[in-house]
CHARMM-style PDB file with segment names, atoms N, HN, CA, C and O in Angstrom:
ATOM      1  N   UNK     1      98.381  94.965  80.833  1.00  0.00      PROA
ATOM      2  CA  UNK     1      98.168  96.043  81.770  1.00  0.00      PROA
ATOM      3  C   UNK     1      97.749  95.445  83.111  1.00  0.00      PROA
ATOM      4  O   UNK     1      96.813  94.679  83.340  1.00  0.00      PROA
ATOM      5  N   UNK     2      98.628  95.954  83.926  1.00  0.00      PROA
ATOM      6  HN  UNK     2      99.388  96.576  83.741  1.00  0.00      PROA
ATOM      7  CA  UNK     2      98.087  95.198  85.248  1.00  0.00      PROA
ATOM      8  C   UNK     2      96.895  95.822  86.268  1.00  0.00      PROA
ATOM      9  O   UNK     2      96.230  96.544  85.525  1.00  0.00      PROA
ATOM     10  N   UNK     3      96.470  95.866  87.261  1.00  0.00      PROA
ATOM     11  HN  UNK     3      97.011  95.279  87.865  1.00  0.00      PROA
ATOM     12  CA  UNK     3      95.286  95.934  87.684  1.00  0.00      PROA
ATOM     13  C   UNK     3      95.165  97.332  88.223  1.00  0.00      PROA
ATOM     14  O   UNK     3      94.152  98.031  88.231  1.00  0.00      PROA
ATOM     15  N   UNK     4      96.699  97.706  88.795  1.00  0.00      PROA
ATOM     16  HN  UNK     4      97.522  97.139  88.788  1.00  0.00      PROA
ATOM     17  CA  UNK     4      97.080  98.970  89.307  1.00  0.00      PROA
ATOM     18  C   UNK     4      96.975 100.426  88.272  1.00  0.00      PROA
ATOM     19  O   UNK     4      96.824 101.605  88.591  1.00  0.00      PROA
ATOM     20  N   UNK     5      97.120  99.790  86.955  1.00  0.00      PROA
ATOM     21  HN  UNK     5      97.242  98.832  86.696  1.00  0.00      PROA
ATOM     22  CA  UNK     5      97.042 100.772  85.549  1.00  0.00      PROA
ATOM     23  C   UNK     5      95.586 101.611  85.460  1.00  0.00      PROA
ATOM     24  O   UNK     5      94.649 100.908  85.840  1.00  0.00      PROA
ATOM     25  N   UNK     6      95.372 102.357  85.227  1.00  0.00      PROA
ATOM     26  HN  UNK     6      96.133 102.928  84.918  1.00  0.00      PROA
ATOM     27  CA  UNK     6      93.623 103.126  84.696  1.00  0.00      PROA
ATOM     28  C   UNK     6      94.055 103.745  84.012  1.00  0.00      PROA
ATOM     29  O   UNK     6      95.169 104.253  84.143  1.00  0.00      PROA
ATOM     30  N   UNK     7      93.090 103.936  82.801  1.00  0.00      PROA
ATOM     31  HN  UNK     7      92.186 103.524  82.694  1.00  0.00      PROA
ATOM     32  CA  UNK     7      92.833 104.961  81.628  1.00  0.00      PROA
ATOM     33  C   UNK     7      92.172 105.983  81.958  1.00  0.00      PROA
ATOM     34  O   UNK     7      91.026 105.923  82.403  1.00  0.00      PROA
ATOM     35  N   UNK     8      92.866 107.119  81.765  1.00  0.00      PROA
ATOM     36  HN  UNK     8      93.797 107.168  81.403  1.00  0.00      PROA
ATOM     37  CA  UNK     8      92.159 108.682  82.210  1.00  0.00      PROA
ATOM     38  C   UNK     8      91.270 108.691  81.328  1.00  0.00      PROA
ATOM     39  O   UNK     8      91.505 108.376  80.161  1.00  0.00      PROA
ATOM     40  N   UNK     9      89.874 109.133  81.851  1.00  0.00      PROA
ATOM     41  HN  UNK     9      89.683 109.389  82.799  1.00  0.00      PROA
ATOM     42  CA  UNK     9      88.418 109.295  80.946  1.00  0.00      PROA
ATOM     43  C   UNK     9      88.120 110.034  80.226  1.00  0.00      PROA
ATOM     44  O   UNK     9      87.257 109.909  79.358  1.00  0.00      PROA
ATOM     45  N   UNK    10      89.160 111.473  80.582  1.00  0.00      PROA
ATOM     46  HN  UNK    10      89.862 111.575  81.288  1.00  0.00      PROA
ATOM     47  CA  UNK    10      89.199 113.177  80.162  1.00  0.00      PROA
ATOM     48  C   UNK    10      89.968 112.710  78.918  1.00  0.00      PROA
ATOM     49  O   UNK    10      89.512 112.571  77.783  1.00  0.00      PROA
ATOM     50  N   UNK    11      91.285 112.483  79.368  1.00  0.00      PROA
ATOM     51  HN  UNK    11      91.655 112.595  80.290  1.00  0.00      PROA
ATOM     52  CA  UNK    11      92.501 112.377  78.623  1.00  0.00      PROA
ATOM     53  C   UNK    11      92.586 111.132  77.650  1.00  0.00      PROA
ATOM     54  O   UNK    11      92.905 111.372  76.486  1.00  0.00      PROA
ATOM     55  N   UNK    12      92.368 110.017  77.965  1.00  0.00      PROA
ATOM     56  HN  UNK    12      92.109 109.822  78.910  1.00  0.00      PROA
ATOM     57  CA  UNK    12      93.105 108.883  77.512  1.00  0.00      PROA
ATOM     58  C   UNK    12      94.313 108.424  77.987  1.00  0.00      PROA
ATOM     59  O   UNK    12      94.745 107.434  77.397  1.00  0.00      PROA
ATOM     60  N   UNK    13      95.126 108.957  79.083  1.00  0.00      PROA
ATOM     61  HN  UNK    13      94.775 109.761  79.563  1.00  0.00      PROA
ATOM     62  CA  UNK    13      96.890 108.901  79.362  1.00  0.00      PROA
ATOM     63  C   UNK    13      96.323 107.590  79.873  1.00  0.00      PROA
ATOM     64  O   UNK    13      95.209 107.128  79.625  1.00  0.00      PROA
ATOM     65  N   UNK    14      97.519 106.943  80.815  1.00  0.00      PROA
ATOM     66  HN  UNK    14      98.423 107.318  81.016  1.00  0.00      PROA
ATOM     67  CA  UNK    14      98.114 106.291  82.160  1.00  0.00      PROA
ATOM     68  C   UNK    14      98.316 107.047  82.880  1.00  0.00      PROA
ATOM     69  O   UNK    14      99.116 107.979  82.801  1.00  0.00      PROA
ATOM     70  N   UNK    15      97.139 106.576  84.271  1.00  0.00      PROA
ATOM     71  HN  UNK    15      96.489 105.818  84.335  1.00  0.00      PROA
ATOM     72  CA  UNK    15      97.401 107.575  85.160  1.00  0.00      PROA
ATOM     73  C   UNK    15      98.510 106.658  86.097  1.00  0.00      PROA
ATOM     74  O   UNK    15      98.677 105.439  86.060  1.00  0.00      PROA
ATOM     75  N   UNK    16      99.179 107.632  86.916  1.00  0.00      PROA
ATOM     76  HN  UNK    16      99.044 108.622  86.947  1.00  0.00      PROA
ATOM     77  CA  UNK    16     100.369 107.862  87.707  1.00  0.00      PROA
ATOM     78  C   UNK    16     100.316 107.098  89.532  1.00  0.00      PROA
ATOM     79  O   UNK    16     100.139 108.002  90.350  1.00  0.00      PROA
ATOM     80  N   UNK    17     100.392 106.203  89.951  1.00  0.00      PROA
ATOM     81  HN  UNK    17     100.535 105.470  89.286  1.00  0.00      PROA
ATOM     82  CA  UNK    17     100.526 105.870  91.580  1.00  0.00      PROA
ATOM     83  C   UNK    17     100.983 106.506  92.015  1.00  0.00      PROA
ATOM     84  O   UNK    17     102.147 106.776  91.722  1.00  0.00      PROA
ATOM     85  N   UNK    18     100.065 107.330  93.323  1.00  0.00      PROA
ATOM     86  HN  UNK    18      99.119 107.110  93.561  1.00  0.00      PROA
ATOM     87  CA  UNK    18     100.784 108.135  94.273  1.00  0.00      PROA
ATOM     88  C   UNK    18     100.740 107.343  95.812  1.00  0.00      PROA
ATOM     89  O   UNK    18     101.735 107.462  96.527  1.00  0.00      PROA
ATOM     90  N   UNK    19      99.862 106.739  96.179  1.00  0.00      PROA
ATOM     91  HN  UNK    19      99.053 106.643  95.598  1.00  0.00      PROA
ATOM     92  CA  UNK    19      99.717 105.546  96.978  1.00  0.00      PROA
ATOM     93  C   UNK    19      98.624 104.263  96.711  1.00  0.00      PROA
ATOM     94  O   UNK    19      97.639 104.441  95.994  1.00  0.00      PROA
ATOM     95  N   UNK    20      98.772 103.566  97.057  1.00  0.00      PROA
ATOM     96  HN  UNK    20      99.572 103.421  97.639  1.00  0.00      PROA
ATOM     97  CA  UNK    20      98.101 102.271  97.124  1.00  0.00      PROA
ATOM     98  C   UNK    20      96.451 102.727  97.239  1.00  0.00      PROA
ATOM     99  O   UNK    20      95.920 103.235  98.227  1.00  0.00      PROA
ATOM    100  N   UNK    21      95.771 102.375  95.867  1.00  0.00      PROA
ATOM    101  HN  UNK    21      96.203 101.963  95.065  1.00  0.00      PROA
ATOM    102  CA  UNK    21      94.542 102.931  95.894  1.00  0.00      PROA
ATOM    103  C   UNK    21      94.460 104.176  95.635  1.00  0.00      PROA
ATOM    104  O   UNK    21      93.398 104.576  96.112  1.00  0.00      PROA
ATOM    105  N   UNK    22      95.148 105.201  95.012  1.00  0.00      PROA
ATOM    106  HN  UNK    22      96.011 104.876  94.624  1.00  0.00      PROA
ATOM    107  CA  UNK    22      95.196 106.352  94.939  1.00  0.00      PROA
ATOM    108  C   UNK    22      96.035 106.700  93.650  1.00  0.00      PROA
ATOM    109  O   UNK    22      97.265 106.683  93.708  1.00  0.00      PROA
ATOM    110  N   UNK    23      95.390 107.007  92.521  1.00  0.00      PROA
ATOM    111  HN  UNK    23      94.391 107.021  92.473  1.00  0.00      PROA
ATOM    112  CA  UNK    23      96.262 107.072  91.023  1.00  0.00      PROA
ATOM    113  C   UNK    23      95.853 108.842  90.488  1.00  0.00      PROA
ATOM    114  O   UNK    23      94.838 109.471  90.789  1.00  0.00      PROA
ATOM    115  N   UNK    24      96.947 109.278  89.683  1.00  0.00      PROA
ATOM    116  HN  UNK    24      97.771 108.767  89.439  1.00  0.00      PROA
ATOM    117  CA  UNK    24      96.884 110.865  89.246  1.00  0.00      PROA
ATOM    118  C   UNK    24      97.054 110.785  87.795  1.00  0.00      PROA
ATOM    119  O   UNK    24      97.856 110.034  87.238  1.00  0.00      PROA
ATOM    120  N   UNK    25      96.241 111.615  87.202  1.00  0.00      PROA
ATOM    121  HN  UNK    25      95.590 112.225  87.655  1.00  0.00      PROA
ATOM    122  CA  UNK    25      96.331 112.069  85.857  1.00  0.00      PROA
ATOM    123  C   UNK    25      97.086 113.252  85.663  1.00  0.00      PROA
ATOM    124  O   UNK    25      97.277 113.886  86.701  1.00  0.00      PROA
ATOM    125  N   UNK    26      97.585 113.744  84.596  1.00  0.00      PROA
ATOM    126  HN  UNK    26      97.430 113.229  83.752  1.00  0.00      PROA
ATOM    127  CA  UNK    26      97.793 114.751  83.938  1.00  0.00      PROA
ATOM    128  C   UNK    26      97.376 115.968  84.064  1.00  0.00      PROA
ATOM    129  O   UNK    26      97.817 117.010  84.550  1.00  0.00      PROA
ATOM    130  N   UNK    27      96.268 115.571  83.434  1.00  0.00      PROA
ATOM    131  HN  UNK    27      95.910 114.725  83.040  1.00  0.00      PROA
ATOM    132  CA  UNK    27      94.927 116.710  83.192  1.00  0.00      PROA
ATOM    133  C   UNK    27      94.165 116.829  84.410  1.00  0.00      PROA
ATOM    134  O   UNK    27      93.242 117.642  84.411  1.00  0.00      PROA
ATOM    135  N   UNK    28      94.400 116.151  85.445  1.00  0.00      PROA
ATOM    136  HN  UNK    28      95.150 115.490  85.444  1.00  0.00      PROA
ATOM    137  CA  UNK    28      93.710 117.017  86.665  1.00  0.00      PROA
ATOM    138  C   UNK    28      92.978 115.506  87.039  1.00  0.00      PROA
ATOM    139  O   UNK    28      92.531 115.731  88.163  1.00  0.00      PROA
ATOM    140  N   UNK    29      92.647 114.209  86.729  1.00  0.00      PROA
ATOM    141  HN  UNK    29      93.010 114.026  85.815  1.00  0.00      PROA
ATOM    142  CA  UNK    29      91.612 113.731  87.519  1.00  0.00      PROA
ATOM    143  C   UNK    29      92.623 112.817  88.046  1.00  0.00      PROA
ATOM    144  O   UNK    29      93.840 112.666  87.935  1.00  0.00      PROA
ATOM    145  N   UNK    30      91.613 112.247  88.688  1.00  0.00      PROA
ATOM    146  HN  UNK    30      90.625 112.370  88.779  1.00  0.00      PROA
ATOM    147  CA  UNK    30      92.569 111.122  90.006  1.00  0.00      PROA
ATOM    148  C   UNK    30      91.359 110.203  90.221  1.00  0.00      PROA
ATOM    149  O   UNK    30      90.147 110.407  90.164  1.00  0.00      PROA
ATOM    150  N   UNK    31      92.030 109.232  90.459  1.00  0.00      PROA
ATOM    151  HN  UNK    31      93.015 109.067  90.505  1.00  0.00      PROA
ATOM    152  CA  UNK    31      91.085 108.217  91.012  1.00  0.00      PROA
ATOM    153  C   UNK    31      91.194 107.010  92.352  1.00  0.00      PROA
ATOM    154  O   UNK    31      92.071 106.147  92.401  1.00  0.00      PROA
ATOM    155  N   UNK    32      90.103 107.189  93.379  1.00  0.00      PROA
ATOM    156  HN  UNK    32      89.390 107.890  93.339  1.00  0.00      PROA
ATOM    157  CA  UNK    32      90.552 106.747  94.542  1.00  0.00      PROA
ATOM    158  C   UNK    32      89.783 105.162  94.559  1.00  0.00      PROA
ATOM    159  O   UNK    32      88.806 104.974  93.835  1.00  0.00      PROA
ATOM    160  N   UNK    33      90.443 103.812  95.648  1.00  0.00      PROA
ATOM    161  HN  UNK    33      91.238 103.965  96.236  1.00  0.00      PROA
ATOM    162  CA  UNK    33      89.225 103.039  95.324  1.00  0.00      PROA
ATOM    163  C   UNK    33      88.073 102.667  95.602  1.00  0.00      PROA
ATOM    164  O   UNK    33      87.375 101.721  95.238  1.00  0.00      PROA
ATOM    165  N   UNK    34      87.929 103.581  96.347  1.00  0.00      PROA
ATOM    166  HN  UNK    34      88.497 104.349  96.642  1.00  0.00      PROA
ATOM    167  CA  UNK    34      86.440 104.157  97.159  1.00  0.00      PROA
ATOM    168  C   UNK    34      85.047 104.837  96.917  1.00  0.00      PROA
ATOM    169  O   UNK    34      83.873 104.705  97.263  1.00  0.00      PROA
ATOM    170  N   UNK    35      86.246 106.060  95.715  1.00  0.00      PROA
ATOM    171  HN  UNK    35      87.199 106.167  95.434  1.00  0.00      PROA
ATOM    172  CA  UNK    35      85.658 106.993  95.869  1.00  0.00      PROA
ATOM    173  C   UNK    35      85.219 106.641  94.097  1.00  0.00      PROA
ATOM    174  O   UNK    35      84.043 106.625  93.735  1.00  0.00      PROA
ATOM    175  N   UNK    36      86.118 106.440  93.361  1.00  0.00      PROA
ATOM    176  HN  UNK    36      87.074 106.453  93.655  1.00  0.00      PROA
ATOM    177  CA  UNK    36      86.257 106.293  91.782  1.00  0.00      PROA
ATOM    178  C   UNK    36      87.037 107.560  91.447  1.00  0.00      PROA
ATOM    179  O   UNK    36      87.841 108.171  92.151  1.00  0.00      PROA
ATOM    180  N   UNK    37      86.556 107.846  90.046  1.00  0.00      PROA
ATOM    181  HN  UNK    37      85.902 107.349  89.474  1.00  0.00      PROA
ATOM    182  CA  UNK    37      87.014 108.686  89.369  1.00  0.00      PROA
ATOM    183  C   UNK    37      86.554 110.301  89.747  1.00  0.00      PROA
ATOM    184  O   UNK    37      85.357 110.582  89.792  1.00  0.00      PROA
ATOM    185  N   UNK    38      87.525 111.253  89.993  1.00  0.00      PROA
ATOM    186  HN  UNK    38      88.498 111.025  89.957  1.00  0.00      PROA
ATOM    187  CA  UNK    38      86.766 112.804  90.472  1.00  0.00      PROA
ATOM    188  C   UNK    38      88.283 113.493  89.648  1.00  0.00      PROA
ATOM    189  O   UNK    38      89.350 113.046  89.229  1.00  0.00      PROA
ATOM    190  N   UNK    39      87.488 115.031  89.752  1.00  0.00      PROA
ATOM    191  HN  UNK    39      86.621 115.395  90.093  1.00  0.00      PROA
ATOM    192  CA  UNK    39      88.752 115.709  89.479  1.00  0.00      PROA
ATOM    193  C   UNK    39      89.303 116.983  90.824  1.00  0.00      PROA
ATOM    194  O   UNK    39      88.641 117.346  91.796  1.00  0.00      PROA
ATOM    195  N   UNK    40      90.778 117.451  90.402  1.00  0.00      PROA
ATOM    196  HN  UNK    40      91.317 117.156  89.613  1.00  0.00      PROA
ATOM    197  CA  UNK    40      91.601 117.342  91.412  1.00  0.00      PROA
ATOM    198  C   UNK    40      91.326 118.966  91.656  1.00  0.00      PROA
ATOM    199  O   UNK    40      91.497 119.706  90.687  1.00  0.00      PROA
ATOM    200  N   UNK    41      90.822 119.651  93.168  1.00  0.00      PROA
ATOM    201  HN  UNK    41      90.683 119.051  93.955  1.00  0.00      PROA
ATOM    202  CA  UNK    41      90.952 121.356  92.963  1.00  0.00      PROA
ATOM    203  C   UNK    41      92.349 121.144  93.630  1.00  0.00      PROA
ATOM    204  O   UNK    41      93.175 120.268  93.887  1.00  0.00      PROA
ATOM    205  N   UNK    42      92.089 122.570  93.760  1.00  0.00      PROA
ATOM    206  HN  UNK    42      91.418 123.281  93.551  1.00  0.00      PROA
ATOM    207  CA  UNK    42      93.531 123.313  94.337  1.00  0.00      PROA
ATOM    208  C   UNK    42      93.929 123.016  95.840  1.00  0.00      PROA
ATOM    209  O   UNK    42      95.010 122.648  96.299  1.00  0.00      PROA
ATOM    210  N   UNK    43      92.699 123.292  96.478  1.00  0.00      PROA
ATOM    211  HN  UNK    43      91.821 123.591  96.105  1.00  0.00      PROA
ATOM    212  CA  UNK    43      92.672 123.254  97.911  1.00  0.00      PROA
ATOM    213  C   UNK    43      92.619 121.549  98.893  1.00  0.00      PROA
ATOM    214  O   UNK    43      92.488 121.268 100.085  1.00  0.00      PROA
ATOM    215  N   UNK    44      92.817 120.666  97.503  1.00  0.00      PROA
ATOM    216  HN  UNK    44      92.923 120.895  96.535  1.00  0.00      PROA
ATOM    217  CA  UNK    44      92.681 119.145  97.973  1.00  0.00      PROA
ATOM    218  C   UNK    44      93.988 118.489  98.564  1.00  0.00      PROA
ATOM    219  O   UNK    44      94.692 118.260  97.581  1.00  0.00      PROA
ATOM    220  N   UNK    45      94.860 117.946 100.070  1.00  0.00      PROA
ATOM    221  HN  UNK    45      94.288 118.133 100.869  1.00  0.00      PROA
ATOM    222  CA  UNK    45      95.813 117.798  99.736  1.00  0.00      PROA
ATOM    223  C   UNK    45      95.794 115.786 100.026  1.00  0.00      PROA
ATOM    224  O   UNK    45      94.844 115.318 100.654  1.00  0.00      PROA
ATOM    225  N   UNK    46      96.880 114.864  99.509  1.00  0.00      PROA
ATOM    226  HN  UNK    46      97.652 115.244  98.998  1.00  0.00      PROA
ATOM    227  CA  UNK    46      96.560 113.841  99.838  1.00  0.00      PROA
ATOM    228  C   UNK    46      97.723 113.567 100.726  1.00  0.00      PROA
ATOM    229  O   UNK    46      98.853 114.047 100.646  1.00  0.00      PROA
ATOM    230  N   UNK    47      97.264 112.734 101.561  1.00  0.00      PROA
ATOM    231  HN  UNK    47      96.346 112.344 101.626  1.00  0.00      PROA
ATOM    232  CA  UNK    47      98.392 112.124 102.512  1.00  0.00      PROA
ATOM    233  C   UNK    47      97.810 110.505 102.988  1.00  0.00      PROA
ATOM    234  O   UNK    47      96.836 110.021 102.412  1.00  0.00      PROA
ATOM    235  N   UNK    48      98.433 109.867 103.941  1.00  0.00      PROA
ATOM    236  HN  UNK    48      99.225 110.260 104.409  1.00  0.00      PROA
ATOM    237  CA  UNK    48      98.645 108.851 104.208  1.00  0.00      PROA
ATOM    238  C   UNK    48      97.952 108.676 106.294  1.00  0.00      PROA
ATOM    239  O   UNK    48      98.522 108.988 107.339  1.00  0.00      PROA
ATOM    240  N   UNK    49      96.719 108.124 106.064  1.00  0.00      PROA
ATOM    241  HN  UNK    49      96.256 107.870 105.215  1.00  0.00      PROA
ATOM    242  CA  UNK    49      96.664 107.987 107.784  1.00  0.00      PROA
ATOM    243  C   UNK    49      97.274 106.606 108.221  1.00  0.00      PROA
ATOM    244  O   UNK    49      97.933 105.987 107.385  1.00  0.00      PROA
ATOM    245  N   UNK    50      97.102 106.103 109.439  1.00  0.00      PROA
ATOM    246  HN  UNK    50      96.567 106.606 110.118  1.00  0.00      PROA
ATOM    247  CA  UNK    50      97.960 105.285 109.977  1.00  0.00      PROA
ATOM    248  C   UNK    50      96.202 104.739 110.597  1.00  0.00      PROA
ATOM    249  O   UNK    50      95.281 105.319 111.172  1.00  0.00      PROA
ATOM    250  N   UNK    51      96.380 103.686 110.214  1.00  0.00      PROA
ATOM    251  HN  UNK    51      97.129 103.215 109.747  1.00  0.00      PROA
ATOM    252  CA  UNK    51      94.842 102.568 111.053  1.00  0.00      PROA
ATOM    253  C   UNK    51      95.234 101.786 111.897  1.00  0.00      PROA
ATOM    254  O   UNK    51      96.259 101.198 111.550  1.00  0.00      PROA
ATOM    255  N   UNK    52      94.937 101.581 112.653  1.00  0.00      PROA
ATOM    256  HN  UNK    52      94.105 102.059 112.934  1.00  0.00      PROA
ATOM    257  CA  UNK    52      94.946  99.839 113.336  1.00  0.00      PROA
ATOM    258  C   UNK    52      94.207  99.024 112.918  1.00  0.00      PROA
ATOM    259  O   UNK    52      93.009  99.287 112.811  1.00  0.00      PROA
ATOM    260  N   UNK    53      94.617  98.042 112.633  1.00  0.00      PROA
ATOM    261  HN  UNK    53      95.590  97.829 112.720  1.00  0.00      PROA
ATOM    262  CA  UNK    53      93.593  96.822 112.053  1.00  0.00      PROA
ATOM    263  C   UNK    53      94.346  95.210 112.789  1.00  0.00      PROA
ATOM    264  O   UNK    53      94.959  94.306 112.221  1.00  0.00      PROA
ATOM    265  N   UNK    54      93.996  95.373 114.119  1.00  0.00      PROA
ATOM    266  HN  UNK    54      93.498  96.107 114.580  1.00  0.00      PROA
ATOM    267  CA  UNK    54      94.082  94.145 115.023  1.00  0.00      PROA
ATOM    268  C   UNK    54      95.598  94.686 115.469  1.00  0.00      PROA
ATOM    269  O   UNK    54      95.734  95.836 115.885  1.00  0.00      PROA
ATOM    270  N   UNK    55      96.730  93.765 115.349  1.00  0.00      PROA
ATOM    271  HN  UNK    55      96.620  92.831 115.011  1.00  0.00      PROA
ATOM    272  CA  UNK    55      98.064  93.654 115.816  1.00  0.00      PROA
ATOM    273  C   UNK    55      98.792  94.528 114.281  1.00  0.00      PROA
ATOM    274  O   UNK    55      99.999  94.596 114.049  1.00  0.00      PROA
ATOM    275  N   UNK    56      98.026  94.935 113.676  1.00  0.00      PROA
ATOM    276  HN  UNK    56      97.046  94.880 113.865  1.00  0.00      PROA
ATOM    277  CA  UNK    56      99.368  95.678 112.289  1.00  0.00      PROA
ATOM    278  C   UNK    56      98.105  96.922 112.231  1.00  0.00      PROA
ATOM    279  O   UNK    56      96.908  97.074 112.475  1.00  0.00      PROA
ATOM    280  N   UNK    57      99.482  97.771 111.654  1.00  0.00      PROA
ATOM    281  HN  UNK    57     100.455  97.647 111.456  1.00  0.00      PROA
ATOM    282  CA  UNK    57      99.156  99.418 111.453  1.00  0.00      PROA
ATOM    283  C   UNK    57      98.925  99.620 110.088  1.00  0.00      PROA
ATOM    284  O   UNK    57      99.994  99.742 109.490  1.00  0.00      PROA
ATOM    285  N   UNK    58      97.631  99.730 109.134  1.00  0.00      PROA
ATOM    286  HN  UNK    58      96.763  99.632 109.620  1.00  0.00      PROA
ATOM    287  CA  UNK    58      97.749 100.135 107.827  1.00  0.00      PROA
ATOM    288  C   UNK    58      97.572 101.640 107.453  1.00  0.00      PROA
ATOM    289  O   UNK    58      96.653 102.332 107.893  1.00  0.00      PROA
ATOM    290  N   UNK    59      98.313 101.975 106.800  1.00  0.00      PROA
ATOM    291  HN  UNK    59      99.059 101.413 106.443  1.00  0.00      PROA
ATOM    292  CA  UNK    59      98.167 103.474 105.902  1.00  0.00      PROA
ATOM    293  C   UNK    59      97.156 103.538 104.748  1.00  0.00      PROA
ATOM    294  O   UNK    59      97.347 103.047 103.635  1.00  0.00      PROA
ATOM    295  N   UNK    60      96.066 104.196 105.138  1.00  0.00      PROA
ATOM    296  HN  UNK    60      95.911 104.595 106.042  1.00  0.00      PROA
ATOM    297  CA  UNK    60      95.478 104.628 103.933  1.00  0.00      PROA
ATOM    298  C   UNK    60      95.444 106.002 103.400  1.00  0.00      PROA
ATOM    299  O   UNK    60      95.756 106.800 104.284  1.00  0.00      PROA
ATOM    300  N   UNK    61      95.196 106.525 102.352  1.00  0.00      PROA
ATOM    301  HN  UNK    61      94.943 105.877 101.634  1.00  0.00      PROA
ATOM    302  CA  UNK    61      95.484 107.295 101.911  1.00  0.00      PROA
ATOM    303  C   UNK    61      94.095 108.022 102.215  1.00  0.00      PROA
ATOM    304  O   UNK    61      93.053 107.387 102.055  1.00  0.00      PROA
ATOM    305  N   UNK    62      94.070 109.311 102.640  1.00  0.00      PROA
ATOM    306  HN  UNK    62      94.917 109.826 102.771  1.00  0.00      PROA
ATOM    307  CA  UNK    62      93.213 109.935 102.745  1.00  0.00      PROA
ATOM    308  C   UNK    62      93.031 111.550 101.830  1.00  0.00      PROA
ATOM    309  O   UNK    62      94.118 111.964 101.428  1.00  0.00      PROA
ATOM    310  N   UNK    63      91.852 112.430 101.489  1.00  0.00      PROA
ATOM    311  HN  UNK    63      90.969 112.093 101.816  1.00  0.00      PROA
ATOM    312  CA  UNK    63      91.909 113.299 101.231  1.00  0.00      PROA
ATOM    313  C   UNK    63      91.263 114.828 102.169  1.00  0.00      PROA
ATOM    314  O   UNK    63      90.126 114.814 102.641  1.00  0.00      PROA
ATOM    315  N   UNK    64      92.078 115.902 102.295  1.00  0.00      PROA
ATOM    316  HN  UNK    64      93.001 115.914 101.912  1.00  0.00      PROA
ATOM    317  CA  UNK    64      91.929 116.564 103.386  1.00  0.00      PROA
ATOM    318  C   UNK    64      92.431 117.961 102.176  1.00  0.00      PROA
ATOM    319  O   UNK    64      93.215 118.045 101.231  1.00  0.00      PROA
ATOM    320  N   UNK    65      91.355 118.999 102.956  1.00  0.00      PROA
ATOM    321  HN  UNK    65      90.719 118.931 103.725  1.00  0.00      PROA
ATOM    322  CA  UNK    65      91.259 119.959 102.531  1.00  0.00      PROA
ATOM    323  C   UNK    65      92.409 121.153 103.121  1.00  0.00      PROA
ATOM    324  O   UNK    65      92.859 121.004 104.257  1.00  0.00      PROA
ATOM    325  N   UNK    66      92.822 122.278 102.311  1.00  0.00      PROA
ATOM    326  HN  UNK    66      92.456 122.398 101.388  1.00  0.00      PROA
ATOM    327  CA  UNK    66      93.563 122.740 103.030  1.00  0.00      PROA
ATOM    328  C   UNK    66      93.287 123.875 103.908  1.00  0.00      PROA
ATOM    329  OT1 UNK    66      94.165 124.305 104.657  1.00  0.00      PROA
TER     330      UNK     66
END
């Protein structure tokens, strides 16, 4: 299992990559690598910001309400 893999805590599954640092379960939880393990409401949406970090642009994934 590689490093990117997590075991859902609720469930037991493989949770799912939706971006880099940002994995989805099944059953509702998700886990960020910041934040850890939480579960998912309705009104949560995820997307991708754009950083500067010197001469390159990184995307992190952020969470924003709707």
């Amino acid at each position: 299992m590689g490093k990117s893999n997590k075991i859902c805590p609720n469930c037991g599954r493989k949770m799912k990559q939706q971006f880099i640092g940002l994995q989805h379960c099944k059953c509702g939880m998700s886990w960020k690598k910041d934040i850890g393990f939480f579960t998912r409401t309705d009104d949560m949406v995820f997307a991708l910001q754009r950083k500067n970090a010197g001469k390159k642009i990184k995307q992190v994934p952020v969470i924003r309400n709707k």
